[in-house]
C-alpha positions as CSV (number, residue, x, y, z in Angstrom):
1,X,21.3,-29.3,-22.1
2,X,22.7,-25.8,-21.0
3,X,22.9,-25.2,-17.6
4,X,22.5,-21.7,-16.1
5,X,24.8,-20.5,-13.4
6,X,22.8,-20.3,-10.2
7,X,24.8,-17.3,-9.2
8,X,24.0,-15.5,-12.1
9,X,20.3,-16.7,-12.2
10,X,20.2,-15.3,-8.3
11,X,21.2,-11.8,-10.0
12,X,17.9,-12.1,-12.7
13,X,15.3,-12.5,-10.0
14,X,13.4,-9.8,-8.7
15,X,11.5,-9.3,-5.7
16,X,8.1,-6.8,-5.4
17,X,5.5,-5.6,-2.7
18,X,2.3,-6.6,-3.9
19,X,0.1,-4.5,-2.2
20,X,-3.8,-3.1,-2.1
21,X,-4.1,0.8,-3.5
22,X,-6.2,0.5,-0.4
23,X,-3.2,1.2,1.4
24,X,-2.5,4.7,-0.4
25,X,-4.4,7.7,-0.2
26,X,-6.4,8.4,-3.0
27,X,-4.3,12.0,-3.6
28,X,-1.4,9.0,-3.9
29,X,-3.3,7.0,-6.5
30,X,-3.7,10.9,-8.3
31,X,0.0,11.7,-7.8
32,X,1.1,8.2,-9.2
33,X,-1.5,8.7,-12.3
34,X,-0.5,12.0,-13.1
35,X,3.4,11.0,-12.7
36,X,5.7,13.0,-14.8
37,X,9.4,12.6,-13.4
38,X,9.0,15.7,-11.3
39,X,10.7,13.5,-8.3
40,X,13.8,12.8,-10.8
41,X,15.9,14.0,-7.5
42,X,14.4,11.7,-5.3
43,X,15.1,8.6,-7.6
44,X,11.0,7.4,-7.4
45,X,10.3,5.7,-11.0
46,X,7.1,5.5,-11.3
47,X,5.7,2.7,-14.3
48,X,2.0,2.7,-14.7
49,X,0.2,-0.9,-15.3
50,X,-3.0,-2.2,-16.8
51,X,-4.9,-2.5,-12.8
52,X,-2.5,0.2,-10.9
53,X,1.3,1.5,-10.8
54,X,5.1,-0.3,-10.1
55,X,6.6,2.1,-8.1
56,X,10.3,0.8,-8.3
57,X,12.1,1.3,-4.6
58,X,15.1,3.1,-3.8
59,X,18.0,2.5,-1.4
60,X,17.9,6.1,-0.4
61,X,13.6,5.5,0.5
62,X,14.8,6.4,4.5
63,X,16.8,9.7,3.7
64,X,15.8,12.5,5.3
65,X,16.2,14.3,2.0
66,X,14.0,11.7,-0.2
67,X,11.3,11.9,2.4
68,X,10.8,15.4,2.3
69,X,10.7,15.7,-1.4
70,X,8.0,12.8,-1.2
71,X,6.1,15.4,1.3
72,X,6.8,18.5,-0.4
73,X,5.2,16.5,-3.6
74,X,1.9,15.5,-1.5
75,X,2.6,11.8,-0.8
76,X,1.4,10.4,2.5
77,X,2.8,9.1,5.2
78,X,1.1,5.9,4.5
79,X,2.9,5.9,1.0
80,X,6.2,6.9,2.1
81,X,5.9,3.8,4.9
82,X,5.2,1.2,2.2
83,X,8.1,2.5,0.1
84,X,10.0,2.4,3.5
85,X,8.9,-1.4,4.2
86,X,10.0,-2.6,0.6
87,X,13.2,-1.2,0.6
88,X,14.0,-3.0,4.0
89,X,12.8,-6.5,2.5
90,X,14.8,-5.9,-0.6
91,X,11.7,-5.5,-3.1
92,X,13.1,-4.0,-6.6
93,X,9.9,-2.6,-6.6
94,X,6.3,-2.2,-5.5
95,X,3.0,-3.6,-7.3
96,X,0.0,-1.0,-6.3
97,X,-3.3,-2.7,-7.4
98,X,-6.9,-3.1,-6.4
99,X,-6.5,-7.0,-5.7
100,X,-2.9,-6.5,-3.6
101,X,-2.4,-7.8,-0.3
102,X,-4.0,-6.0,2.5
103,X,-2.3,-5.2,5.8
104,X,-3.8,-5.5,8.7
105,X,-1.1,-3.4,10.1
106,X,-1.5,-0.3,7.1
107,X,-4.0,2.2,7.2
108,X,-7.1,1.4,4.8
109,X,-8.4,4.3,3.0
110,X,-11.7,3.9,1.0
111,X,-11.1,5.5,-2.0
């Protein structure tokens, strides 16, 4: 039998937030449904899903720059937090469903 190279294998595995859309505002859930690459300059990818949206992080998620284009665009601060938090526990990306984890810490917004 064929072994794989844990190294390697380490390399394949991936790492995501799996979170409630409670903890977005409901002008998020809008902005990720109506998602059309116009944050190309602030590297957000943005992959809609059967239940809710992959938002795939970014190392530059705590630039000044990145940030204010997420504002200027109409995302929250609640949004831009979450992005924030996945990025410093090295998520690839972020699951955004009705059944995701809910933080006691996050804002809930009933939506």
């Amino acid at each position: 039998m064929k072994t794989i190279d844990e190294v390697e294998l380490e390399s394949a595995v991936l790492k995501y937030l799996d979170i409630s859309t409670s903890h977005i505002t409901e002008n998020d859930g809008k902005l990720l449904r109506e998602f059309d690459e116009f944050l190309s300059n602030a590297s957000l990818v943005v992959e809609p899903v059967r239940f809710g949206h992959h938002v795939f992080t970014s190392n530059d998620s705590r630039e000044d720059w990145f940030i204010e284009d997420l504002k200027t665009h109409g995302f929250s601060d609640n949004f831009i937090a979450i992005l924030q938090a996945a990025d410093i526990a090295d998520c690839t990306y972020i699951y955004f469903n009705p059944d995701g984890a809910v933080l006691e810490s996050l804002e809930r917004f009933d939506w």
